[in-house]
N, C-alpha and C positions, 0 to 999 in steps of 0.2 A: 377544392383546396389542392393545391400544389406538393407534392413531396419533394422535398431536396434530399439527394444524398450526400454525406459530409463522408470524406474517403480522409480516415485518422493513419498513419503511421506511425509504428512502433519499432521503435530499433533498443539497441543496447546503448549505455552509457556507463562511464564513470562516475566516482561520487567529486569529481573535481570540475564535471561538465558543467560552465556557465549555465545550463539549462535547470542541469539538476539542483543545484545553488540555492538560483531563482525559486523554483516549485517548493524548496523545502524549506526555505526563509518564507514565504506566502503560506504554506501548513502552518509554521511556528505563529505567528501573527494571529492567524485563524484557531486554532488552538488556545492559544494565551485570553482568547476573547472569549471561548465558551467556556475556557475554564478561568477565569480571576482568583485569582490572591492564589492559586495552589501552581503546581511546578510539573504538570502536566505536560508540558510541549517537550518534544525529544531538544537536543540541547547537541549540536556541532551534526556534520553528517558522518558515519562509522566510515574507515576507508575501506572496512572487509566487504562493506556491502556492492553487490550488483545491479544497478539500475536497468530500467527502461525507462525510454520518453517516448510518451503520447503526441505526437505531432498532427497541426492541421494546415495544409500547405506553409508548411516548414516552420510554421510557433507555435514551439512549445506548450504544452494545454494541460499538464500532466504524466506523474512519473509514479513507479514504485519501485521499492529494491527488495535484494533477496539477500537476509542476511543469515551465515552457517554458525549452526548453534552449537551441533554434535555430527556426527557418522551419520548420515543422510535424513538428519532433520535441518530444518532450517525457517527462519522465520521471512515472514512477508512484513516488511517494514516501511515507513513512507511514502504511504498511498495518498495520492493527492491528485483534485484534480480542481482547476481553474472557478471557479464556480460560473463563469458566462459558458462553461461547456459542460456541467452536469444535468446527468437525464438523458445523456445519447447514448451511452452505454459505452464509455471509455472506458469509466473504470472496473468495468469487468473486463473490456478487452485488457488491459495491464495487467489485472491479475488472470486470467487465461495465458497472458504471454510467460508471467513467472511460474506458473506452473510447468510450462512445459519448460523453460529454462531447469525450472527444479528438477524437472523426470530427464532431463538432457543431461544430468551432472549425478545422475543416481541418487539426488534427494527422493526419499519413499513419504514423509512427513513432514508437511508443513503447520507451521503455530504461526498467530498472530492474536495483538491487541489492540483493541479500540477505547474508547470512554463511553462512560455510562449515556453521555449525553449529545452521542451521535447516530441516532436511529437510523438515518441513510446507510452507516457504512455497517449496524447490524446486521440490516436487512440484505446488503448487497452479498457480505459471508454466509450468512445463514442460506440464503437462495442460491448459494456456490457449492453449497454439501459440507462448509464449517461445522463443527459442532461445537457451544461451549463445554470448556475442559478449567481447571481448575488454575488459578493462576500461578506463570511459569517465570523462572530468572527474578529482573530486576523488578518484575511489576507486582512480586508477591509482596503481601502484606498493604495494598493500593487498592481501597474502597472503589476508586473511581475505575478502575480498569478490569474491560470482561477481557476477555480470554480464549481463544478459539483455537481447533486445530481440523487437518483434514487431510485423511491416506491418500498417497495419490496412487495411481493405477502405473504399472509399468510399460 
């Protein structure tokens, strides 16, 4: 069996980048489909937040942002990635890059939320050093939504 290596890029972006648009209109869709009849999908992109794009010879394949909540916590929001490119481990590399974007701007805590009914992106937090924490901001009182957070080292 042959190995290929896929060499992904990850730079910064806007939340007005064509790219980022693209990836978070594709979550919204993807979302709306696991969740039916309920209002689950985030809804416009925040312009506080900080992107990255997961690049593979220059298309776009995936992004997450880093959006500030308080004095150096911040949440990790709009993580997505293509699904012809899940399983190489992008999207840890995205959220490896916000992290250290995080520890680069003196964020010491990040939070983040998923849905009940996405085990991939459980698993990927939880095997990141997430821990669940009880639910925070606009997702309290949201049966469907776990809740994660995790200190980051300086």
């Amino acid at each position: 069996m042959k190995r290929i290596t896929v060499i992904v890029d990850i730079s910064p972006a806007t939340p007005y980048d064509p790219a980022v648009i693209a990836l978070c209109a594709e979550q919204q869709t993807e979302l709306e489909a696991r969740y039916p009849g309920t209002d689950e999908a985030p809804k416009g992109i925040d312009p506080q937040v900080e992107f990255v794009v997961a690049r593979i010879d220059r298309e776009p394949v995936g992004c997450a942002g880093l959006k500030p909540l308080e004095p150096r916590v911040a949440e990790v929001t709009r993580m997505y990635v293509r699904p012809a490119h899940r399983g190489q481990g992008i999207s840890r590399n995205l959220l490896d890059a916000l992290e250290a974007k995080a520890v680069a701007k003196g964020v010491r805590t990040l939070r983040l939320e998923t849905g009940d009914l996405q085990p991939e992106s459980i698993a990927l937090y939880q095997s990141s050093g997430y821990r669940r924490i009880p639910a925070f901001g606009s997702y309290v009182g949201n049966v469907l939504s776990l809740c994660f957070e995790k200190h980051l080292k300086e």
